[in-house]
C-alpha positions in Angstrom: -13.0 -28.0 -13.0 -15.5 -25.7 -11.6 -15.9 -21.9 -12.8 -15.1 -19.0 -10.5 -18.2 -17.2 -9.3 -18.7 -14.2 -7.7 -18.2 -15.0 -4.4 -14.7 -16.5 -5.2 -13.6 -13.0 -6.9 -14.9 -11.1 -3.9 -13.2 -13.4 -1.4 -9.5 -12.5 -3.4 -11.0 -8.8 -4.4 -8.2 -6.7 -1.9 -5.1 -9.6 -2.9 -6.3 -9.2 -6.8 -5.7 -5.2 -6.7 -2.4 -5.9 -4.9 -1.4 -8.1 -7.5 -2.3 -5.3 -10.3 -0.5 -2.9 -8.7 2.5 -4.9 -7.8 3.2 -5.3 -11.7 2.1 -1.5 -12.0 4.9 -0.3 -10.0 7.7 -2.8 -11.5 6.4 -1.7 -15.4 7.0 1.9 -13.9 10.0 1.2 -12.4 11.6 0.1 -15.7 9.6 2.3 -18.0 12.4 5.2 -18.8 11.3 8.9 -19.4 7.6 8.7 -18.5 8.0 7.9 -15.0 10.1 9.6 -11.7 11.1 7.3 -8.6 8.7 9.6 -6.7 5.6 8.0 -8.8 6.4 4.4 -7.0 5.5 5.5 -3.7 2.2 7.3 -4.7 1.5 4.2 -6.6 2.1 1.7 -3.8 0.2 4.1 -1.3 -2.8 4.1 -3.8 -2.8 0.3 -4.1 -2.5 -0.1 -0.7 -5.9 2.2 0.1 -7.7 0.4 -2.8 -7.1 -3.0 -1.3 -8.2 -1.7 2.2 -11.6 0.1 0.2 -12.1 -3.5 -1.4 -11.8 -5.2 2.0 -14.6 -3.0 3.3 -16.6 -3.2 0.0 -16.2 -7.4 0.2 -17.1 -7.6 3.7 -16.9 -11.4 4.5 -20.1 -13.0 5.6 -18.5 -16.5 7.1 -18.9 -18.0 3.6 -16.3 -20.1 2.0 -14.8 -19.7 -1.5 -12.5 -21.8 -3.9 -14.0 -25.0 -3.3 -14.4 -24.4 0.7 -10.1 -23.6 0.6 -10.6 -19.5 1.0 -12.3 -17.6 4.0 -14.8 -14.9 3.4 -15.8 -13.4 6.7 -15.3 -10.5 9.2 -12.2 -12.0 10.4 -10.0 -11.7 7.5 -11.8 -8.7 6.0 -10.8 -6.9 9.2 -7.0 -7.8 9.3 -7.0 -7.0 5.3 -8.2 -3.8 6.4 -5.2 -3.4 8.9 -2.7 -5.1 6.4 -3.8 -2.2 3.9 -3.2 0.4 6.7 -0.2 -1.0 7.6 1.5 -0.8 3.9 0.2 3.0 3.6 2.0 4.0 6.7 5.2 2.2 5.7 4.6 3.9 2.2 4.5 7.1 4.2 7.6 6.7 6.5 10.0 4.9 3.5 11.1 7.9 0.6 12.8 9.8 3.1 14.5 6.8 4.6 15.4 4.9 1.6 16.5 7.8 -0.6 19.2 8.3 2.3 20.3 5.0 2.3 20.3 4.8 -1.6 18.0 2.1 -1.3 16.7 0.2 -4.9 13.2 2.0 -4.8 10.9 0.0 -7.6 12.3 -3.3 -5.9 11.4 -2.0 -2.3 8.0 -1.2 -3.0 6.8 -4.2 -5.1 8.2 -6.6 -2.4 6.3 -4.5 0.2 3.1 -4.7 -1.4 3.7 -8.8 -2.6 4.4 -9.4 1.5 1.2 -7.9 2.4 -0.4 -10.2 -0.2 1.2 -13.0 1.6 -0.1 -11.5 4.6 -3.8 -11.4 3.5 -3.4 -15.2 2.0 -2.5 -16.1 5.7 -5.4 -14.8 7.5 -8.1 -15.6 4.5 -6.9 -19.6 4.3 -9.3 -22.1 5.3 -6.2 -25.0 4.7 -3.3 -25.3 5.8 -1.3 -25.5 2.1 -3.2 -22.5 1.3 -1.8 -20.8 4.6 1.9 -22.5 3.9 1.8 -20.6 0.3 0.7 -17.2 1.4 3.6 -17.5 4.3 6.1 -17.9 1.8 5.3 -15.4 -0.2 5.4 -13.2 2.9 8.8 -14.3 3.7 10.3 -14.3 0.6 9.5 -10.7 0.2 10.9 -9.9 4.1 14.1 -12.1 3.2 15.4 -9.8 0.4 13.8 -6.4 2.5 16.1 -7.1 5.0 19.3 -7.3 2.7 18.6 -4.3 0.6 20.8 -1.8 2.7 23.7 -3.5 -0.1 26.3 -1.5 1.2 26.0 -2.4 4.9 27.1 -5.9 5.9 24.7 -6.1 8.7 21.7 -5.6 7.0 23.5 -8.8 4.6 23.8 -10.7 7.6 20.4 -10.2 8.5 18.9 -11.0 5.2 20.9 -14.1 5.3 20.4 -15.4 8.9 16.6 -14.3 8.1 16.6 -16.8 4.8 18.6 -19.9 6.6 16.3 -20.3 9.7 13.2 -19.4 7.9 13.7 -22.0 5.9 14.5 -24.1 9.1 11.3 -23.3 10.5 9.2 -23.7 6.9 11.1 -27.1 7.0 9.2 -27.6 10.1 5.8 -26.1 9.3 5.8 -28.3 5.9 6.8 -32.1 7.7 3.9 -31.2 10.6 1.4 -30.5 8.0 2.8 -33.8 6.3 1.9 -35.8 9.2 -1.4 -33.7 10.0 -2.1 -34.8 6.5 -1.0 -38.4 7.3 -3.4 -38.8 10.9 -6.8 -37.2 9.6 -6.5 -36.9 5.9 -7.4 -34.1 5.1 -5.5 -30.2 5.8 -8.8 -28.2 5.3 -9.7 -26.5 8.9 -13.1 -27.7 8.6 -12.6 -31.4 8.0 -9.7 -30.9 10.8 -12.5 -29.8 12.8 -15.1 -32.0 12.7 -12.4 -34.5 13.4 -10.9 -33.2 16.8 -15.0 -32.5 17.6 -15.8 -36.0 16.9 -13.3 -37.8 19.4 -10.0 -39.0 18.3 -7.1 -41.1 19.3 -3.4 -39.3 20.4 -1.7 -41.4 17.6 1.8 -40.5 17.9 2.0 -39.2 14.2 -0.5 -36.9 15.2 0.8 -35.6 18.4 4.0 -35.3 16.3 2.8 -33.4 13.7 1.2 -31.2 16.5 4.8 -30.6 17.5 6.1 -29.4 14.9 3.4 -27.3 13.5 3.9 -25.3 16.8 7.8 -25.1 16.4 7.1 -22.9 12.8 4.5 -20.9 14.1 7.0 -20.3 17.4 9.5 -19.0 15.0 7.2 -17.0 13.0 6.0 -15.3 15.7 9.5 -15.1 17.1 8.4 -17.0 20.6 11.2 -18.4 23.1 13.2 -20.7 22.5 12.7 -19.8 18.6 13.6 -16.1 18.9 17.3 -15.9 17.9 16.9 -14.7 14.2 14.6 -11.8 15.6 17.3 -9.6 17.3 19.8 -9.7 14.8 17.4 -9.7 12.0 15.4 -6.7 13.0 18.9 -4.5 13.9 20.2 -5.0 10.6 17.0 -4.7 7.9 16.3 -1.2 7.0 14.8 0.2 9.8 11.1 1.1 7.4 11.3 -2.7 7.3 11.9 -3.3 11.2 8.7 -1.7 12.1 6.8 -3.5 9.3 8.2 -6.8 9.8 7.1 -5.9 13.9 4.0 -5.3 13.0 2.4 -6.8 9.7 3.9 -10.3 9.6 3.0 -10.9 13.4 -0.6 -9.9 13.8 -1.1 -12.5 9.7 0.5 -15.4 11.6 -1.2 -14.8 15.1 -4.8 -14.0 13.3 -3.6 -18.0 11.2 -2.4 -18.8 15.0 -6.3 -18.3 16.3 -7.8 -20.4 13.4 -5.5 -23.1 13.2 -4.6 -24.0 17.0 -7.9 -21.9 18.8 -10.6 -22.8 16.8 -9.6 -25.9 14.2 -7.8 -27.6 16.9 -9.1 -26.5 19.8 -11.0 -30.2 20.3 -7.1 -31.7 20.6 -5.9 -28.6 23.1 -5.4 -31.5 25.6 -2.0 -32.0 24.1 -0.7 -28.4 23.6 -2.3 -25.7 25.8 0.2 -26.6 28.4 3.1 -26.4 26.0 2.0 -22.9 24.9 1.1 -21.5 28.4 5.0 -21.8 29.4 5.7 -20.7 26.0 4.0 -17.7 26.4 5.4 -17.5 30.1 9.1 -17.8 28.7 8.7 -15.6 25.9 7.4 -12.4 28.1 9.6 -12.8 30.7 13.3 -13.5 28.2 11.8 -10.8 26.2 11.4 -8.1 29.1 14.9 -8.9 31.2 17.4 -8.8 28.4 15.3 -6.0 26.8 16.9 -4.0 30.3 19.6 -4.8 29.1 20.0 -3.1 25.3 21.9 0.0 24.6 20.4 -0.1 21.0 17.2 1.2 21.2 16.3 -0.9 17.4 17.4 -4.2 19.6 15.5 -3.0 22.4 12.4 -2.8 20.5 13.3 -5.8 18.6 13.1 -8.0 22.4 10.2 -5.9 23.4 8.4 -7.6 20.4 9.4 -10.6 21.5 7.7 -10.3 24.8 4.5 -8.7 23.2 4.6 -11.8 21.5 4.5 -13.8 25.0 1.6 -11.5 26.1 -0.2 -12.1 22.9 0.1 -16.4 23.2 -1.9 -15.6 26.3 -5.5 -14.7 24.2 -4.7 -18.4 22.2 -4.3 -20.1 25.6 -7.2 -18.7 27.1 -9.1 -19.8 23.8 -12.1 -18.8 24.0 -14.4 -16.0 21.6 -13.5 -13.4 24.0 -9.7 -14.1 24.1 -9.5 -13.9 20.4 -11.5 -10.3 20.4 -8.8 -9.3 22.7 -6.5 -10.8 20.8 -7.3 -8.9 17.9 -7.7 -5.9 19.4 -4.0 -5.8 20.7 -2.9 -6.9 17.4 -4.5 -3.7 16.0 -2.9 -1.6 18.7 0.6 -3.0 18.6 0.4 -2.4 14.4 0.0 1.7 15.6 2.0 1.8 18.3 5.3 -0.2 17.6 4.7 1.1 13.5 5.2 4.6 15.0 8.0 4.1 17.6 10.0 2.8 14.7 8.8 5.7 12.2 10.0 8.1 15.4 13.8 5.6 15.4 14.2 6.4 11.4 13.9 10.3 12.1 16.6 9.8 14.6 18.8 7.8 12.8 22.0 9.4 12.1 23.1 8.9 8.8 26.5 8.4 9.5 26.1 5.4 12.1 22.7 4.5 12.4 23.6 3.2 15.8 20.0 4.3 17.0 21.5 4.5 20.8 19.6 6.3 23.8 21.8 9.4 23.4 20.0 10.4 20.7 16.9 11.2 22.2 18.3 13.3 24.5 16.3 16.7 24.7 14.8 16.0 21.7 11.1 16.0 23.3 11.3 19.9 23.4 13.4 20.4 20.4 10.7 18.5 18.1 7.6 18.6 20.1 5.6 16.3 17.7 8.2 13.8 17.9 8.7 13.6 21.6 4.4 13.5 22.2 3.9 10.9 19.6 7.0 8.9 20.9 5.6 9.6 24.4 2.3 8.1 23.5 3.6 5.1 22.2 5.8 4.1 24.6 2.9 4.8 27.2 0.8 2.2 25.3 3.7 -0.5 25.3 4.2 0.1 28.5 0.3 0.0 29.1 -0.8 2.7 31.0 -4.5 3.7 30.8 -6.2 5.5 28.9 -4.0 4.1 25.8 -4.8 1.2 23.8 -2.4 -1.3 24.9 -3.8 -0.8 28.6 -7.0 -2.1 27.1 -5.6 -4.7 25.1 -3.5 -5.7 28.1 -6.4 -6.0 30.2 -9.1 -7.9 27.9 -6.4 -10.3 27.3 -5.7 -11.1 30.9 -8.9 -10.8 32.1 -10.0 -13.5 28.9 -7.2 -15.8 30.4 -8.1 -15.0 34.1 -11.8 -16.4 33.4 -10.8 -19.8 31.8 -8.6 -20.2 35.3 -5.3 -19.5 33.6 -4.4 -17.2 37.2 -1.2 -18.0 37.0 -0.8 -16.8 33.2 -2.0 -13.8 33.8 -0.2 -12.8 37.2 3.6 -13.6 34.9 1.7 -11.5 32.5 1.6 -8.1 35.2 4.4 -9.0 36.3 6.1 -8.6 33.1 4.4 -5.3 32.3 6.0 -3.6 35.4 9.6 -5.0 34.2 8.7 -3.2 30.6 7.9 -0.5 32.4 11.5 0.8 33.2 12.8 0.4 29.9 9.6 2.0 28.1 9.3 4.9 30.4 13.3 5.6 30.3 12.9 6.7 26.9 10.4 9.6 27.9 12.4 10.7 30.8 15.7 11.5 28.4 13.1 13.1 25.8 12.5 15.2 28.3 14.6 15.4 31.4 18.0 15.1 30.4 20.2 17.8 28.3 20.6 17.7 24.6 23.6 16.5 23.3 25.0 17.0 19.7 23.0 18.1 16.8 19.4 18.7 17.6 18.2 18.9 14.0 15.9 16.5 12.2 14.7 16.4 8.9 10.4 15.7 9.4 8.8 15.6 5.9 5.3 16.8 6.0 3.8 13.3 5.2 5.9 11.7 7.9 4.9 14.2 10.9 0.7 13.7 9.8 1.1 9.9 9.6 2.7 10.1 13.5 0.2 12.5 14.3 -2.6 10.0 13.1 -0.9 7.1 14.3 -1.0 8.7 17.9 -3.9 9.8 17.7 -5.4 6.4 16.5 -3.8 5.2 19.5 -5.8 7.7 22.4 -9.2 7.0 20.3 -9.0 3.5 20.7 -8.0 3.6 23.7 -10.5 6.5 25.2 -13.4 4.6 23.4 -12.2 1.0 23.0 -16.2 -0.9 22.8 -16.5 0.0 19.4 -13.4 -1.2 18.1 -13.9 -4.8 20.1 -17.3 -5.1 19.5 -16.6 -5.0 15.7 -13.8 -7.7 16.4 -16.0 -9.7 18.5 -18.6 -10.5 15.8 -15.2 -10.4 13.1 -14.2 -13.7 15.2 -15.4 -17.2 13.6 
């Protein structure tokens, strides 16, 4: 057996401190007298900016580690970086949140940070048992997130609906990756590679296993026909978890989405691109029309994820380095901006219902000014209106898909975004333009307003000076 060497420990440097601080905050969450619940959070937040200081530190340089199993370059040292930002501003939004629901705190936090160690496993694999292991360990953290509102039989449901068709979907995952195994012999993305590159033949174990590997990555991220659990799942976790599971868990299996179908097995695309195109054509346009419909602004969001996901599918059809850059890019602007429309839902959650409907935000743009301009600027983005980020990711991503000759792709795409538009833009008209009704009053802890702030803020830079951001992603990209 070989020894670890120094590039292997600086490949797992940001998962290693997540690891340490994971058991950190469950020793303190049992040790009596020496520690108060208000330490966990601290904790959590700290590990969460050390990992994200080790991704930077580590920067990959396209090396491979653990016997060629383990990525070590830009690409997954950027989405570490995001994965780390992403568990500080969930960090942020939760004490407030959970203490009101009288959620278990040492639990909540530990499972955060171990799903954002699933999460960095995902995008740093270089095979596809690797990539399997760190999913599970995402998912097993999100299952028992979503159920730990014990009280409240929805958010049981959801935990439970969550487990049964995740396991589904890993079922599906697991047997592709079986018969990928069978037809090449090998599940390493660089011997799967050289053997789509080399010329193959469409045996019909390996167009199967094809199959089925894009089923469980449909259902993880939450694609049409493979969307059901998303809905019902996102209504019912605690809402801190809603905008994490939005965010986090989508951009780790759309960064493994790139390596494994755009660039491992982008020599077979033959026999899937068509299958994703009207994937991603579905998706966006189910997402959009019965997102009209919602009263429920947390199930509205939910199907508005689902058609980001449809818009996102479009950068992996296009397929080339410039679709993934733009890929990427979106990914980091839908982590801000959909991370901060939920934070802005938890403030308005009533703690008697939780109902999250659109009369809540009813004159509430003038009542709580920082709340209704940092809501306003994220619904702006989703909706993608220039100069915020999601215009730009918007464009890059249709304009990547536009230059491979995917027209058509990108004309369901526009189309889409002016359906979105309605729903998005309704919210800032009854922030504004309509009368308050009931209780105006919010509690806005201190912590809670400055992440917004920064979130929004994030958000306009980005989107004001967006080169910077993509040019780093376009060398991140394999």
């Amino acid at each position: 057996m070989n020894s670890l060497s120094i590039i292997d420990l600086q490949a797992v440097l940001p998962e290693t401190v997540l690891v340490i601080t994971t058991l950190v905050v469950i020793v303190a969450d049992v040790v009596k007298g020496g520690w108060r619940s208000g330490s966990l959070p601290v904790l959590a937040g700290l590990g969460f900016v050390a990992a994200g200081i080790a991704a930077l530190a580590t920067w990959g340089d396209g090396t491979l580690a653990f016997a060629g199993t383990v990525y070590s370059d830009g690409m997954s040292s950027v989405f570490k970086v995001v994965f780390s930002i992403i568990g500080v501003l969930t960090v942020l939004y939760s004490p407030h949140y959970i203490q009101q629901r009288g959620i278990r705190l040492g639990e909540y936090y530990s499972l955060v940070l171990m799903s954002v160690f699933g999460m960095m496993v995902m995008v740093s694999a270089a095979n596809l048992l690797l990539f399997f292991l760190g999913l599970e360990v995402m998912s097993i953290g999100l299952y028992v997130l979503a159920g730990l509102q014990r009280g409240d039989l929805r958010s049981t449901e959801a935990s439970m609906k969550y487990l049964i068709l995740g396991a589904f979907s890993s079922g599906f995952l697991l047997y592709g990756i079986a018969l990928l195994y069978g037809a090449i012999g090998s599940v390493d993305y660089v011997e799967m590679q050289a053997f789509f590159a080399q010329g193959f033949q469409p045996e019909s174990m390996l167009i199967a296993g094809i199959a089925l590997l894009l089923v469980g990555f449909a259902f993880k991220v939450a694609a049409v026909p493979f969307h059901f659990w998303s809905p019902d799942v996102y209504e019912g976790a605690p809402t801190t978890i809603t905008g994490f599971m939005s965010t986090g868990p989508k951009a780790a299996a759309f960064v493994a989405l790139i390596r494994v179908f755009g660039i491992t097995m982008a020599g077979s695309s033959v026999l899937w691109v068509d299958a994703l195109t009207w994937l991603a054509m579905i998706t966006m346009t189910v997402g959009n029309v019965v997102a009209l419909k919602q009263t429920s602004l947390k199930r509205m969001l939910a199907y508005s994820s689902i058609a980001h996901a449809g818009y996102l599918l479009v950068g992996i059809v296009a397929g080339t380095k410039a679709a993934f850059a733009a890929t990427a890019y979106y990914l980091v602007a839908y982590s801000f901006m959909n991370l901060g429309a939920f934070a802005v839902l938890i403030l308005l959650n009533r703690k008697t219902d939780g109902k999250y409907g659109y009369e809540d935000l009813r004159g509430m743009g003038f009542a709580h000014p920082l709340l209704g301009i940092t809501m306003t600027v994220f619904m702006l983005s989703l909706t993608g209106i220039p100069p915020m980020a999601g215009f730009f990711g918007k464009l890059y991503v249709f304009s990547a898909a536009i230059q491979q000759g995917h027209v058509m792709l990108a004309i369901v795409g526009l189309l889409n975004s002016a359906v979105a538009a309605y729903y998005y833009l309704r919210i800032i008209v009854l922030l504004y333009m309509t009368k308050a009704e009931g209780e105006l009053t919010v509690a806005d802890p201190l912590p809670y307003r400055a992440a917004l702030a920064v979130s929004a803020l994030v958000i306009l830079v980005i989107g004001l000076f967006p080169e910077p951001l993509l040019n780093v992603l376009t060398a991140a990209v394999p």
